[in-house]
C-alpha positions as CSV (number, residue, x, y, z in Angstrom):
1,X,-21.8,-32.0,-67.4
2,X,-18.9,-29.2,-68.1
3,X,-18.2,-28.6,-63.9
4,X,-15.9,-25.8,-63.3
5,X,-13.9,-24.8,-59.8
6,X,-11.3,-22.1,-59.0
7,X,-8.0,-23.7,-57.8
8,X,-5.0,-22.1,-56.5
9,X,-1.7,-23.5,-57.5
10,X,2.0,-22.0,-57.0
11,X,0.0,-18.4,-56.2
12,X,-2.2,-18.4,-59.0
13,X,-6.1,-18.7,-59.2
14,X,-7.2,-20.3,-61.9
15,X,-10.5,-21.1,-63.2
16,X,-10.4,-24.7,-64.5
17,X,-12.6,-27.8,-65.0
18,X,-12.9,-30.8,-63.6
19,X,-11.7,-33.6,-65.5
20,X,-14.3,-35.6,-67.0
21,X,-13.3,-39.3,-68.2
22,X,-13.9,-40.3,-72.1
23,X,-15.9,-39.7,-74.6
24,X,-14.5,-35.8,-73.6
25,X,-11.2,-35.0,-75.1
26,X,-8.7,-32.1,-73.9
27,X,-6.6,-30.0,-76.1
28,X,-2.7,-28.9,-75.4
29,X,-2.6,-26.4,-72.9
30,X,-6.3,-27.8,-71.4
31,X,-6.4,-27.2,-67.3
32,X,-8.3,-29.7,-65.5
33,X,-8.1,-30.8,-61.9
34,X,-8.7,-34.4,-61.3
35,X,-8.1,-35.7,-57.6
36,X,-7.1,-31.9,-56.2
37,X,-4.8,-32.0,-58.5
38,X,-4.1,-29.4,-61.0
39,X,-3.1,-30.7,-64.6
40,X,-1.8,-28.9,-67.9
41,X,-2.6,-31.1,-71.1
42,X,0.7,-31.6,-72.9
43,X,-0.2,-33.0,-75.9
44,X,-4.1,-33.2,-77.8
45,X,-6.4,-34.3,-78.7
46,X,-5.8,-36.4,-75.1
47,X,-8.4,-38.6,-73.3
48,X,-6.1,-40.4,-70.6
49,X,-6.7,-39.9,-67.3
50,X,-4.4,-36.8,-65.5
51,X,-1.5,-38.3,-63.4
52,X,-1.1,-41.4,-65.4
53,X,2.1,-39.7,-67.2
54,X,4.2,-36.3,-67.4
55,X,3.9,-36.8,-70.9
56,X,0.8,-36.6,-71.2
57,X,-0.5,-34.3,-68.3
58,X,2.1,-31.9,-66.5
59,X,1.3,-31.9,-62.9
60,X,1.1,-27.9,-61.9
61,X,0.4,-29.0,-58.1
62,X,-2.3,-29.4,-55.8
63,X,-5.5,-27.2,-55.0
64,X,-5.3,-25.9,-51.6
């Protein structure tokens, strides 16, 4: 299931999903929050779970 949430990072509200593990694939520039965490998707097609490297997920900051 595709579950969305607004989180608020730096000042800025964004809609984004929550990450869901493999068989779903992000795309460069994906948002997903995993953990509270907000995540941008640096590369794609990606399946790797955010925080596990800058490389692969930028960490925007946390949704408070």
């Amino acid at each position: 299931m595709h579950l969305h949430k607004y989180c608020v990072s730096h000042g800025v509200r964004a809609k984004t999903c929550i990450w869901e593990a493999y068989p779903k694939t992000y795309n460069q520039g994906d948002k997903v929050v995993h953990q509270n965490v907000l995540y941008e998707a640096q590369t794609g097609p990606i399946w790797v779970t955010p925080g596990s490297g800058e490389h692969w997920w930028k960490t925007i900051g946390s949704c408070n």
